[in-house]
C-alpha positions as CSV (number, residue, x, y, z in Angstrom):
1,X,0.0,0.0,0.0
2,X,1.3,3.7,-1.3
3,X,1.0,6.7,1.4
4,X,0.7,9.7,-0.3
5,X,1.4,12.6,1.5
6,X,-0.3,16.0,1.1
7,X,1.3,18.7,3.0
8,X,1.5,22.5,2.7
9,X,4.3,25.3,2.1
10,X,4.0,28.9,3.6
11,X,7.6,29.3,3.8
12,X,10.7,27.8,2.4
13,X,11.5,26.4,5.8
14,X,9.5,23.0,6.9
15,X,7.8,24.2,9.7
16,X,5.1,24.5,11.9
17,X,5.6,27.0,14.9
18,X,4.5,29.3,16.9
19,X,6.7,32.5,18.1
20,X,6.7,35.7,19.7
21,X,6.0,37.3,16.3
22,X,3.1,35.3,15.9
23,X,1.9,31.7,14.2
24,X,3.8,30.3,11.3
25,X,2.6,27.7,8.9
26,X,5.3,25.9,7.0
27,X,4.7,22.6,5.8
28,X,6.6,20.5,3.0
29,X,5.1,19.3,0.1
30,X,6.1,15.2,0.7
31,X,5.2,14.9,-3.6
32,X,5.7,17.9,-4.7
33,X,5.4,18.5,-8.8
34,X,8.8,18.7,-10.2
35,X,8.2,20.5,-13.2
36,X,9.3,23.9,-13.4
37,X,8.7,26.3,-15.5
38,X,11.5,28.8,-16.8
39,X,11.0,32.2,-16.4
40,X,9.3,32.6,-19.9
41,X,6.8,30.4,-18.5
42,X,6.4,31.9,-15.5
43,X,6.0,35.2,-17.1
44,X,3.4,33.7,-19.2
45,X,1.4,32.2,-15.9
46,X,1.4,35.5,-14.4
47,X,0.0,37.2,-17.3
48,X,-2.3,34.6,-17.9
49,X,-3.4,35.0,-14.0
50,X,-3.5,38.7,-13.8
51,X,-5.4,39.3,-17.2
52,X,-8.0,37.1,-16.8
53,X,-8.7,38.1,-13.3
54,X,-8.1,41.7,-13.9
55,X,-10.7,41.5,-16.5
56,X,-13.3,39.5,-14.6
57,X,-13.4,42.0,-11.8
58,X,-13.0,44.7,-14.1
59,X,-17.1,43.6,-15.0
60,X,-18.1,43.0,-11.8
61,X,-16.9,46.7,-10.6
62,X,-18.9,48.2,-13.4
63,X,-22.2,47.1,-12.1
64,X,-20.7,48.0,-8.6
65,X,-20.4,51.7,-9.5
66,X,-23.6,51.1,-11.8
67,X,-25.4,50.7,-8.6
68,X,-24.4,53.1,-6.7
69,X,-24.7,55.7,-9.7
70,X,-27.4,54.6,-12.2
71,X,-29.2,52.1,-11.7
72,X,-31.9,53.1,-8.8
73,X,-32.6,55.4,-11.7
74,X,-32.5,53.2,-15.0
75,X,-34.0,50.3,-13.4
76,X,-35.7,50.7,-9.9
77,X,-37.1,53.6,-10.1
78,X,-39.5,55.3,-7.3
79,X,-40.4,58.1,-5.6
80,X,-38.5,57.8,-2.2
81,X,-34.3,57.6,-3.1
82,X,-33.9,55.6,-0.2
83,X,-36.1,52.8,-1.8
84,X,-34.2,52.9,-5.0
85,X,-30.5,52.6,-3.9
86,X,-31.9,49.5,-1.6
87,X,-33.1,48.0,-4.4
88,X,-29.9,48.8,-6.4
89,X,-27.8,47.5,-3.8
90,X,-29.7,44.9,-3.1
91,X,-29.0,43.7,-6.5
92,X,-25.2,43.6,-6.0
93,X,-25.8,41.7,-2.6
94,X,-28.0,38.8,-4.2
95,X,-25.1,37.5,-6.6
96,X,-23.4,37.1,-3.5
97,X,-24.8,34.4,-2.6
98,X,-25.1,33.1,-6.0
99,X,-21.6,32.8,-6.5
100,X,-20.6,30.1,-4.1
101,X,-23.0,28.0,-6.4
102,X,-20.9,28.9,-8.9
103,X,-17.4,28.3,-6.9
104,X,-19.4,24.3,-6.0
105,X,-19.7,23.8,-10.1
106,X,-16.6,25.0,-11.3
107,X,-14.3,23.9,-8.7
108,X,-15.8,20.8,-9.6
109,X,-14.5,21.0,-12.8
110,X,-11.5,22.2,-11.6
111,X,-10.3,19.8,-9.0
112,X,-11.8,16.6,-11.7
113,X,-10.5,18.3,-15.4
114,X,-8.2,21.2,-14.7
115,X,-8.0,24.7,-13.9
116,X,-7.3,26.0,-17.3
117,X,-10.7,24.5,-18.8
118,X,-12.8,26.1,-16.1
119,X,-10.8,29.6,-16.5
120,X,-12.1,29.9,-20.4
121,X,-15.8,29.2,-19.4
122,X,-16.0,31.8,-16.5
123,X,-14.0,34.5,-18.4
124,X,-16.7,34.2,-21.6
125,X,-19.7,33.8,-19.5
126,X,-18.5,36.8,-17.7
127,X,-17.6,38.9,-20.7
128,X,-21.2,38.0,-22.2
129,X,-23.0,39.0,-19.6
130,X,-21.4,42.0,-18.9
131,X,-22.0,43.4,-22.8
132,X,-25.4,42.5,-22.2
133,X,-25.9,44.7,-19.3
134,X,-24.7,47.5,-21.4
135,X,-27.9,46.6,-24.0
136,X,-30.8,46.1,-21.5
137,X,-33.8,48.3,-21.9
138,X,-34.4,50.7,-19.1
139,X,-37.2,50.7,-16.8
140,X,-39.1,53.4,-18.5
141,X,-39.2,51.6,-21.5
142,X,-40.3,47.9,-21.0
143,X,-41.1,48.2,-17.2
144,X,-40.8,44.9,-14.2
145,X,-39.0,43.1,-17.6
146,X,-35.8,45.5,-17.1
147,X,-34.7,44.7,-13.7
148,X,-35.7,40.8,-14.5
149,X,-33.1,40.9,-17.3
150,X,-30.9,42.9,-14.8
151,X,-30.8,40.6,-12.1
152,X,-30.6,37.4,-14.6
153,X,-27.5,38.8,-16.1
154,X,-26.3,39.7,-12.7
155,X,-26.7,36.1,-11.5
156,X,-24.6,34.9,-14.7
157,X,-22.0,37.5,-14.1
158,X,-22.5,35.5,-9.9
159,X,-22.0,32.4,-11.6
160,X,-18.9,33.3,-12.9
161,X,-17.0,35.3,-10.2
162,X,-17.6,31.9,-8.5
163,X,-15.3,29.7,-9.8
164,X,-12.5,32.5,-11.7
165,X,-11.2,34.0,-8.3
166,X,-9.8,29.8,-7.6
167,X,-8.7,29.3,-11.1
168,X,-7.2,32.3,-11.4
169,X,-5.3,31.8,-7.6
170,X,-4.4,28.5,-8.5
171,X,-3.0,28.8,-11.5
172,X,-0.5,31.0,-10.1
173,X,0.2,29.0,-7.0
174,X,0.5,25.7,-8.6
175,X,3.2,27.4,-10.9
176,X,5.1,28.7,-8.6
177,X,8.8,28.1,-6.8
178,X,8.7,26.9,-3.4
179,X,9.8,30.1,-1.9
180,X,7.9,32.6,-4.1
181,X,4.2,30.7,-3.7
182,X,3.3,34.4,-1.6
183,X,4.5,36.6,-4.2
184,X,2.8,34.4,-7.2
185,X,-0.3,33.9,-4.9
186,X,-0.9,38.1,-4.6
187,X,-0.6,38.6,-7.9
188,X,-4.1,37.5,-8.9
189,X,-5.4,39.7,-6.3
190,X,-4.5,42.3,-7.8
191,X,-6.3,41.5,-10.5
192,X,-9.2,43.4,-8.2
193,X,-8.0,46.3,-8.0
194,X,-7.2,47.0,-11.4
195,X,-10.5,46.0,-12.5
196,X,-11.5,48.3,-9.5
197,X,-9.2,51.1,-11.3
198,X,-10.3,50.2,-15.1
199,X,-14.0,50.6,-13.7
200,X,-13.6,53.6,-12.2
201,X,-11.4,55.5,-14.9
202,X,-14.2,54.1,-17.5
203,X,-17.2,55.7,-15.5
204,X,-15.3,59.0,-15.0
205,X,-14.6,59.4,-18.7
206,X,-18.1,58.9,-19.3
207,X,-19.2,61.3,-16.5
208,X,-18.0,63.9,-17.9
209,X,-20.5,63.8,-20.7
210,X,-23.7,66.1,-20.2
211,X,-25.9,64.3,-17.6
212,X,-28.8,63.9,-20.0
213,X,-26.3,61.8,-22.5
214,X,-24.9,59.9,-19.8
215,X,-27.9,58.8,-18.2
216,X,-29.4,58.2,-21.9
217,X,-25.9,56.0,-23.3
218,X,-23.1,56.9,-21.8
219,X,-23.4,54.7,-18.7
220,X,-23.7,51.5,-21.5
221,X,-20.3,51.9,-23.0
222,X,-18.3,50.9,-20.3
223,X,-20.1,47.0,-20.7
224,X,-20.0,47.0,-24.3
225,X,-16.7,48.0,-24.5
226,X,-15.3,45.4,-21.9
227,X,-16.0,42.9,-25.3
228,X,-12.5,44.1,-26.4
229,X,-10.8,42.9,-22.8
230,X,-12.5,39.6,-23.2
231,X,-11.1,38.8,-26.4
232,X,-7.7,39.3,-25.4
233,X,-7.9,37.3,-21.9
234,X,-9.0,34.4,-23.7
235,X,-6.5,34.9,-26.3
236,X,-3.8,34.9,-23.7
237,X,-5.0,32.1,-21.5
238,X,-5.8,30.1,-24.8
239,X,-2.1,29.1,-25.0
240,X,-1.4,28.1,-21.3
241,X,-1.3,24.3,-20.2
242,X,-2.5,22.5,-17.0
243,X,-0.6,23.3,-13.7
244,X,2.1,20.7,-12.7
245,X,0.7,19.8,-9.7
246,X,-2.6,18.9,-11.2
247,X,-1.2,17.8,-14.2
248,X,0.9,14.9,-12.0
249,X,-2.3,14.5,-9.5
250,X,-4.0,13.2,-12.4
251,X,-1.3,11.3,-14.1
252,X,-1.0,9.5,-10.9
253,X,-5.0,8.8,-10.7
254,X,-5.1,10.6,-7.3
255,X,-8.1,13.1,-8.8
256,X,-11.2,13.3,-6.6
257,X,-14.2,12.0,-7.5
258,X,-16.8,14.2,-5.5
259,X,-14.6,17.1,-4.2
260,X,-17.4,19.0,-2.7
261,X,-17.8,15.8,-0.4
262,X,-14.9,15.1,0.5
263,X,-14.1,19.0,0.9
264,X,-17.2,19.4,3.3
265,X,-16.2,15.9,4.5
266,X,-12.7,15.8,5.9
267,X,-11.5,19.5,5.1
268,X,-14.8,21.3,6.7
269,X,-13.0,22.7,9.8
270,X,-10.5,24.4,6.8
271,X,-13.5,25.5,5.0
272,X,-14.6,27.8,8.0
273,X,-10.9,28.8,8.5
274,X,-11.2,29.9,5.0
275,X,-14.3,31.9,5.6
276,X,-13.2,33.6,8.7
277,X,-9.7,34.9,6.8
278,X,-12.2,36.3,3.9
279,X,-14.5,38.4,5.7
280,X,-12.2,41.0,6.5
281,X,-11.2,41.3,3.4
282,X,-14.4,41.5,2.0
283,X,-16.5,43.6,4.4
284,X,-13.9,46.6,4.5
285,X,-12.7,46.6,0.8
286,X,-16.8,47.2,-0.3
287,X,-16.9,50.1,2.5
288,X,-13.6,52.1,1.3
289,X,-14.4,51.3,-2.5
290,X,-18.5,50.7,-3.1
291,X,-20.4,52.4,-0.2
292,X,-17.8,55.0,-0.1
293,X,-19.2,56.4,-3.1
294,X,-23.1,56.8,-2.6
295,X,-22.2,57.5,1.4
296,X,-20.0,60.5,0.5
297,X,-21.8,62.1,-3.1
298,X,-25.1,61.5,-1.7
299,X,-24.9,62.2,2.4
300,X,-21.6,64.3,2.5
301,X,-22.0,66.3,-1.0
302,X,-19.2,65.3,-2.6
303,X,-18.7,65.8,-5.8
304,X,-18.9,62.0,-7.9
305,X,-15.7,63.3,-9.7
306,X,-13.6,63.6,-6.5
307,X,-15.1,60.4,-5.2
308,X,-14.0,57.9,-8.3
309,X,-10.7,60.0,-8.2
310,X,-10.2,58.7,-4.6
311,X,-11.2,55.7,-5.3
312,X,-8.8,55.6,-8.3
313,X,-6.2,56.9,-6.6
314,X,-6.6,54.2,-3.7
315,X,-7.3,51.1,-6.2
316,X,-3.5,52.0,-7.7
317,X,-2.1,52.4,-4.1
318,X,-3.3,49.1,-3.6
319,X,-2.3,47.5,-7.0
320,X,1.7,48.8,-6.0
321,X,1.1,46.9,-2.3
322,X,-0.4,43.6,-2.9
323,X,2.6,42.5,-4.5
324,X,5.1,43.7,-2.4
325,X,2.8,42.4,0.8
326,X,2.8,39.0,-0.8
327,X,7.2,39.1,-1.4
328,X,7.1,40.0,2.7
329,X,4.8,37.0,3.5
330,X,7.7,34.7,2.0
331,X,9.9,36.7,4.7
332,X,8.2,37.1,7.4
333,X,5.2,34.7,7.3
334,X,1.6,34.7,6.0
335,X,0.1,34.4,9.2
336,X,2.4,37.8,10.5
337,X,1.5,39.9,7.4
338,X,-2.2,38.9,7.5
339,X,-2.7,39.7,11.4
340,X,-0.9,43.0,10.8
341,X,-3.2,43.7,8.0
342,X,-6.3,42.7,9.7
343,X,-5.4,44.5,13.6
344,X,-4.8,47.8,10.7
345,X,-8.4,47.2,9.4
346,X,-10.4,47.4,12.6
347,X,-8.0,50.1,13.9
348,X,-8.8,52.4,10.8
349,X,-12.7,51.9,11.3
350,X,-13.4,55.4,13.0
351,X,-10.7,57.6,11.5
352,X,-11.9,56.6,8.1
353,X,-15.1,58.1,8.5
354,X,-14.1,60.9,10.4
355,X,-11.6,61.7,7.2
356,X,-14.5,62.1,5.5
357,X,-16.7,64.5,7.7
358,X,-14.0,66.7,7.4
359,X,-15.8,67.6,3.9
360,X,-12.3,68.2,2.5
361,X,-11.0,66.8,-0.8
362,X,-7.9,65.9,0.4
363,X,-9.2,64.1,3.4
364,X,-11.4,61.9,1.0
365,X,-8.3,60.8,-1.2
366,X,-6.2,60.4,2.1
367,X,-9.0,58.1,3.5
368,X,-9.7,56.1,0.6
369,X,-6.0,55.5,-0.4
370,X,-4.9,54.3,3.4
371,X,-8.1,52.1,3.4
372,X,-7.5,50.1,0.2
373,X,-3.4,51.1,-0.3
374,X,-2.2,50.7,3.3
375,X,-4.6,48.4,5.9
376,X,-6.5,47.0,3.3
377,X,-3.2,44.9,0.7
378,X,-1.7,42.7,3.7
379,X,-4.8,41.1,4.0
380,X,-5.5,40.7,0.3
381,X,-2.5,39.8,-0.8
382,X,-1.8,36.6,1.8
383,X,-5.6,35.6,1.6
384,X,-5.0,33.3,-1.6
385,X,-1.8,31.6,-0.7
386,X,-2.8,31.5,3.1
387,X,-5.8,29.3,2.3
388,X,-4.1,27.4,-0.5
389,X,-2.1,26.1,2.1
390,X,-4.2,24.4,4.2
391,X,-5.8,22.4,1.5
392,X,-4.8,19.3,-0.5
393,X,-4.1,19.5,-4.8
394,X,-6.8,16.7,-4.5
395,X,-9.6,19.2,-3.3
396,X,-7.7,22.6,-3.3
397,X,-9.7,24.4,-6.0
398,X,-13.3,23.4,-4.0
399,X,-11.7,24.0,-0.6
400,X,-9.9,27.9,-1.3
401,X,-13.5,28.7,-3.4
402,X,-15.6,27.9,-1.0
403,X,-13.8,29.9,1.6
404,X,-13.6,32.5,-0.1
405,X,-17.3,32.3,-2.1
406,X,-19.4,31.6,0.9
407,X,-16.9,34.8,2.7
408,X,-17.9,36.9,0.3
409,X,-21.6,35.9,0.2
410,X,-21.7,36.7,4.2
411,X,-19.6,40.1,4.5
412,X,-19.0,41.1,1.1
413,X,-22.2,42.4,-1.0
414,X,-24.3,42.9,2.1
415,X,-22.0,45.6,3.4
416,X,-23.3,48.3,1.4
417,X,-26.9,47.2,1.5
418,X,-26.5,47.0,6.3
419,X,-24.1,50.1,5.9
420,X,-27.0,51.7,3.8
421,X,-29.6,50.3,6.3
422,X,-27.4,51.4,9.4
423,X,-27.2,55.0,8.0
424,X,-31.1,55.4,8.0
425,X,-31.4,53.6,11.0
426,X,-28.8,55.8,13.3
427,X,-29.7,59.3,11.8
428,X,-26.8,59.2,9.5
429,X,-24.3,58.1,12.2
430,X,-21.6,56.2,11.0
431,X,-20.2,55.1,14.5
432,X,-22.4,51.6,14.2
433,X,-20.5,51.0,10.4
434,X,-16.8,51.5,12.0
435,X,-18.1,49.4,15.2
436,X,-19.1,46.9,12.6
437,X,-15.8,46.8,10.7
438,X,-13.7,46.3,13.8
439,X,-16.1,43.3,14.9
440,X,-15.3,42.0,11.9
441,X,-11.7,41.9,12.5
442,X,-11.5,40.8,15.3
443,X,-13.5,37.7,14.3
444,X,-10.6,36.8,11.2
445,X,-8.2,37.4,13.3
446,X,-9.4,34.5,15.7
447,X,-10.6,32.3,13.2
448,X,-6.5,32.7,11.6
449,X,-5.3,32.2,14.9
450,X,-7.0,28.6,14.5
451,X,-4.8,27.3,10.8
452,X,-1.8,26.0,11.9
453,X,-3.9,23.6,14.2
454,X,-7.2,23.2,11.7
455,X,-5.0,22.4,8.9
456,X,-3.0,19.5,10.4
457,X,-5.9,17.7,11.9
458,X,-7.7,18.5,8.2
459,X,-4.5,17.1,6.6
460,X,-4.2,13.4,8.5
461,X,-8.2,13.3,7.8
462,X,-7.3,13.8,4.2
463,X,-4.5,11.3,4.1
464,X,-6.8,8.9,5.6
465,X,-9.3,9.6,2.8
466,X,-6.8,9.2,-0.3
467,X,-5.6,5.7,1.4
468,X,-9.1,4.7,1.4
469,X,-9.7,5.8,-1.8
470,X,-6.4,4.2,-3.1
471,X,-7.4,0.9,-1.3
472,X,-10.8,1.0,-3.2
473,X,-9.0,1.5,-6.3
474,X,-6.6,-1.6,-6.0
475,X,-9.8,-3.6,-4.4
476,X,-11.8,-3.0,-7.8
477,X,-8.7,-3.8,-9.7
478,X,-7.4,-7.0,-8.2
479,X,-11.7,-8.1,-8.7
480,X,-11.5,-7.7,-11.7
């Protein structure tokens, strides 16, 4: 009988240990793929990584600002305002919850065929969608069918998100050398904030067009355009092959055959690991970049042009910080940079909002570029590899998308629609939002403070599931 041993790397070290500097999780990889890519290659992977995901969020940040600029009035339109942003919001919160159905199919297909396959389907369901936003009739012209066809190609667009974010992760944490998986693993990310920045810089070009034209057309070209960026993502993963470590899972028959089961099965105390570490990167990044935008045009008067430059301005902060967050996590520790991010995040709650009732310019930028360029990148940037870690090749794509799917689903769209709600609630108060941020934190940071110990009890449960498996196998064989 074969053992096969499924361990994790954090750090180039083999370790699991706890210091005065906080938790460490360094494991060794006992099989670990031994093809590696040259640097062309791993130029290639990156691109391939970056683009895609770039490109996916880049969509799913133009119905973001949609809904906080456009659609209450395109779509759900009434007489009280308050009524209509719900509604609009409420629209970017359902798809939340759609797309861990999404992250269950795909991953599927991920952890059985490969994570290349899966990354073509949810880039072009994506890219569809998203053009067909930009052709919808309004409202005023076909009435309860508009925000039908809304929502359906919002779900789509849910569907998709699902299962890209893993893909995308994976591919360039599979690729990557032992003591770089940090740096490759943040890359990806920040594949969010430059579709946060392409979304942005497309609505303020088109916001500068008189408001009858924009609210006519110009708020359309922004999703019809994104056809172009579609094209060339697939182009670009089109020529990619299968990860090693997949590629020599399957070669050795060691593929799952129900990942979601065993996942839920043997990995489940991972799964809510996984969960917790999302949440605060979720809940916070929709605050500083999403809410920000409706809570600060429509209660503080800001003007929308100095709000999507601040957004803009923090989205490329960010985009220059994942990376380098993710190269300190291969010094220092995943676990160390995470914490650090996370203690930043709760600790930023108040003086974010108090930036703002300043009711300067310059205090909106400065807010909105610490929030998503200084607190907000350690988290971000270790999120990937951190939960890639504490899950086998076998079920890695189902375990890190779940985690990070079901995350989002609870924190992520529903914090504009409860910051919106807490608002009216507490007469425009924002102390209940920055108490609700910090609770947050605090809640990842104890549910981090739980991997090293999670993931080795997941990991001999997962060992004993692949010897079963194997025995099965050999049982069936010998039989017949």
């Amino acid at each position: 009988m074969s053992r096969i041993y499924i361990t994790f790397i954090c750090r180039p070290e083999p370790s699991l240990e706890a210091s005065a500097g906080g938790l460490k999780i360094g494991r060794t990889m006992g099989q670990q793929a031994t093809t590696t890519p040259n640097k062309v290659s791993y130029g290639k992977v990156l691109t391939a990584s970056l683009s895609g995901s770039a490109i996916e969020w880049f969509d799913f940040f133009l119905y973001a600002t949609a809904a906080a600029f456009i659609f209450d009035k395109q779509f759900f339109p009434s007489e009280d305002p308050y009524v209509s942003q719900m509604l609009s919001y409420l629209t970017l919160a359902l798809t939340f919850f759609i797309r861990p159905f999404g992250g269950i199919v795909f991953s599927h297909i991920g952890d059985r065929i490969g994570r290349k396959k899966t990354l073509v389907v949810t880039l072009s369901m994506m890219g569809g969608a998203t053009v067909a936003i930009g052709l919808l009739p309004t409202y005023d012209q076909v009435g309860m069918l508009a925000p039908a066809l809304l929502i359906f190609c919002r779900v789509i667009q849910g569907l998709a998100i699902g299962g890209e974010w893993g893909g995308a992760l994976l591919l360039a944490y599979e690729f990557a050398p032992k003591n770089r998986r940090g740096l490759f693993g943040s890359v990806p990310q920040m594949g969010i904030t430059i579709g946060m920045l392409l979304a942005a810089i497309a609505f303020s070009l088109v916001s500068q067009l008189p408001a009858e034209a924009f609210e006519a057309w110009g708020w359309r070209l922004p999703f019809i355009s994104s056809i172009i960026l579609i094209v060339v993502g697939l182009w670009i993963r089109g020529g990619l092959g299968e990860t090693p470590e997949f590629e020599k899972q399957k070669k050795s028959g060691n593929v799952s055959k129900l990942p979601i089961a065993e996942t839920l099965r043997y990995h489940w105390r991972s799964v809510l690991i996984a969960i917790g570490a999302k949440i605060v990167e979720t809940a916070p990044f929709y605050i500083f970049a999403t809410f920000v935008v409706s809570y600060a045009t429509g209660t503080l008067d800001f003007e929308r042009s100095t709000v999507l430059g601040a957004v803009s301005a923090g989205a490329l902060a960010s985009t220059i910080m994942i990376p380098v967050m993710g190269w300190l996590s291969d010094k220092w520790g995943r676990v160390q940079v995470y914490m650090g991010g996370a203690v930043l995040i709760g600790l930023f709650a108040a003086p974010f909002f108090l930036l703002l009732g300043t009711g300067q310019d310059w205090a909106v930028f400065m807010a909105v570029i610490i929030g998503l360029g200084v607190v907000w990148p350690p988290v971000t940037a270790t999120l990937g590899t951190l939960t890639s870690e504490i899950f086998s090749t076998r079920v890695r794509y189902t375990g890190v998308t779940l985690g990070y799917q079901i995350g989002a689903a609870l924190a992520g769209g529903t914090a504009p629609l409860l910051c919106t709600f807490l608002l009216a609630k507490f007469d425009g108060s924002w102390v209940p939002i920055a108490i609700y941020i910090g609770a947050i934190a605090v809640l990842s940071i104890i549910a981090v403070s739980f991997a090293p110990r999670v993931s080795q009890r997941d990991e001999e449960s997962g060992e004993l599931a692949t010897e079963i498996q194997h025995e099965m196998t050999s049982a069936g064989a010998n039989n017949s």
